[in-house]
N, C-alpha and C positions, 0 to 999 in steps of 0.2 A: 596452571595453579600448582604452588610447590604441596609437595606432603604434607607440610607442618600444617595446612590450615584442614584435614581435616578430623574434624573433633569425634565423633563415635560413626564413620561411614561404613557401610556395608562392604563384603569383600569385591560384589561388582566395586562398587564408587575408586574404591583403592586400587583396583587393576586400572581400573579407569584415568587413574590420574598415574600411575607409571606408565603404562602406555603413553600419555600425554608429555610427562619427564625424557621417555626414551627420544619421541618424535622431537623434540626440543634438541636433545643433542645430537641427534641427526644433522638437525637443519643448520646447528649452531656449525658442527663439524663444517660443511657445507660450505657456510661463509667462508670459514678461517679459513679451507683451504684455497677458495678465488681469492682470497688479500692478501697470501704469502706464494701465490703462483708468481712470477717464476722462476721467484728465491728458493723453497723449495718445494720436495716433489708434494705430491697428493699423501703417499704413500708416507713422507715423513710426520706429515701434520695429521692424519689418523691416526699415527701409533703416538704422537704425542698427546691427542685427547684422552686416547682410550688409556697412558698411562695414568694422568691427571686423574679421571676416573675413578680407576683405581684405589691411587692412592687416596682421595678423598672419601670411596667408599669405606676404606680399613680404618680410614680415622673417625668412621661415623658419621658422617654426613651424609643425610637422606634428602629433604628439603633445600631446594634448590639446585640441586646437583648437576643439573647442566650451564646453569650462568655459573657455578662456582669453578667449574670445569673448564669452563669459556677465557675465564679471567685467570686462570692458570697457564692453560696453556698459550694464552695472548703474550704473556709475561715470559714463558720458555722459548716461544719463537720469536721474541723481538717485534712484537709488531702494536700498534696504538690501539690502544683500549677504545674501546665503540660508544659512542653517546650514546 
């Protein structure tokens, strides 16, 4: 569940749901790097999400930020976007 949806949640509920965001771009990471093996390394495609990241976090994106992350850096490593 991204951040945006929740409306007045306790600071549990809110850990709760980054924790949830963090584990999503784990997994997301994950993916991307078995569908760009063994074009490139593990090593390049980590430091391209956690750039994405990044950059998404500065420009204020909270909500969603592992799919927004996913779809950036799909687009940086050349590789098709996921149904």
């Amino acid at each position: 569940m991204p951040l945006a949806y929740v409306p007045h949640g306790t600071y549990h509920d809110l850990a709760d749901l980054i924790r949830e965001e963090r584990r999503h771009l784990t997994d997301v990471t994950a993916v991307l790097v078995r569908e760009a093996y063994p074009v490139r390394s593990a090593g390049s495609v980590i430091a391209c999400v956690l750039r994405c990241r990044e950059e998404l976090l500065r420009a204020g994106v909270r909500a969603g930020l592992a799919d927004a992350a996913e779809t950036m850096a799909r687009h940086r490593l050349g590789l098709p976007g996921h149904s």
